[in-house]
N, C-alpha and C positions, 0 to 999 in steps of 0.2 A: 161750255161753261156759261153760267146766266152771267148778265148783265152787270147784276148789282155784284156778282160775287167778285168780278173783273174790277168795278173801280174799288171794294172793301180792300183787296189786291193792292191797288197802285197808291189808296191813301198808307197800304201799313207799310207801304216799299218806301213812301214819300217820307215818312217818321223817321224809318231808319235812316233815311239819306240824310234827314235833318240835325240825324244824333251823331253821326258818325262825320259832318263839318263844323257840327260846335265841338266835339270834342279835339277832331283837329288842330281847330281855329284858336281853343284853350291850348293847347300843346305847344304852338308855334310860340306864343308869347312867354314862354319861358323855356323855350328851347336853345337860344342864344347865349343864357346864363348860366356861368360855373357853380358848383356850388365849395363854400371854404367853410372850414369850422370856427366854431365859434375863436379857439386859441388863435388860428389865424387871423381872424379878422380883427382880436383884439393888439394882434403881433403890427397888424396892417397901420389898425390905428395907431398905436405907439410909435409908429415910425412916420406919421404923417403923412401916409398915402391915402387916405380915406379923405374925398371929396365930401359926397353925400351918402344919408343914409334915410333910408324909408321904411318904419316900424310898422307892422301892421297886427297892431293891440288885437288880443282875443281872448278868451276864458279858457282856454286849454290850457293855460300856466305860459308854455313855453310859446315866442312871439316869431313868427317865420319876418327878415330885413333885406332889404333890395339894397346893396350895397354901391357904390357909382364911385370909382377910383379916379384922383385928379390923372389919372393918363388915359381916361375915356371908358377906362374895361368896365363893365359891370359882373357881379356876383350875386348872390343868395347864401343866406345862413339863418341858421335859428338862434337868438339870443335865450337864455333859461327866464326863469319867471323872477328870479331881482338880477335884473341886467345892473345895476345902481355902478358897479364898475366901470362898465364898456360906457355908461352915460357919463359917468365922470372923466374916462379919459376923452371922449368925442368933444364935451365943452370945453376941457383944455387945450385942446387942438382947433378946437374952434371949427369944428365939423358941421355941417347943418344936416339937424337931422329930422326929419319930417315923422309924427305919431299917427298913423292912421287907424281909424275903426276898422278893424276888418268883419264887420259885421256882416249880412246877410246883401251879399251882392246881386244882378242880377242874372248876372251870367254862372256862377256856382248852383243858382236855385236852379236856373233850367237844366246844369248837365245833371243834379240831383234828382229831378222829376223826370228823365228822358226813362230811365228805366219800369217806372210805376207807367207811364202816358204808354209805353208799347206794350205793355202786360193789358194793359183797359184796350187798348183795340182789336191785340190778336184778342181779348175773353169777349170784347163785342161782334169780331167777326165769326168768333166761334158761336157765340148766342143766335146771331144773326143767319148763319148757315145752316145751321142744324134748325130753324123755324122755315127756311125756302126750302130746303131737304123733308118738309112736312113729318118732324120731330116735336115732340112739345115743347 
């Protein structure tokens, strides 16, 4: 096997190594948390269990919330697109609840591009092969 075809090889093994620890690495960080529905969480909050909560606003209507129970657990749920309820019982309660952009982060953008960045190298090392293979 030529030269260049061997490291074309070990960069497109290197990509996939790369995709398959972010995605991991993305995995792991919400792999600890439960998820409760919405009726839950508004059950949680009515009863005063609900520490904190962490909103993370977006344009899809419905907002995915990092939930943080004063006895340490943490959860996950989706609030719908006029949570104006769950907001009003959490002020009552005196919850603190944190609004986050959930806009274009950087670790969403790279596991989004992992898929296009390895389709451009296996179609470069195809390009690239078939030009050493004295193809046109």
């Amino acid at each position: 096997m030529n030269s260049k075809i061997k490291i074309a090889m070990a960069l497109l093994a290197a990509a996939l190594l790369y995709a398959v620890i972010l995605i991991w690495t993305n995995a792991g960080q919400h792999g600890g948390q439960s998820t409760i529905s919405y009726s839950q969480f508004l059950q949680q909050v009515e009863a005063g269990r609900v520490a904190e909560v962490k909103i993370s606003a977006g344009n899809s209507g419905a907002d995915g919330a990092r939930v943080r129970l004063k006895d340490g657990t943490t959860a996950q749920t989706v609030l719908p697109a006029d949570y104006s309820v769950a907001l009003a019982a959490m002020q009552q309660r005196m919850v603190n609840v944190e609004i986050q952009d959930a806009g274009v982060n950087s670790m969403s953008l790279a596991l989004n591009a992992i898929p296009f960045l390895i389709l451009l190298a296996f179609w470069i090392l195809m390009m690239r092969n078939r030009q050493w293979l004295g193809g046109r």
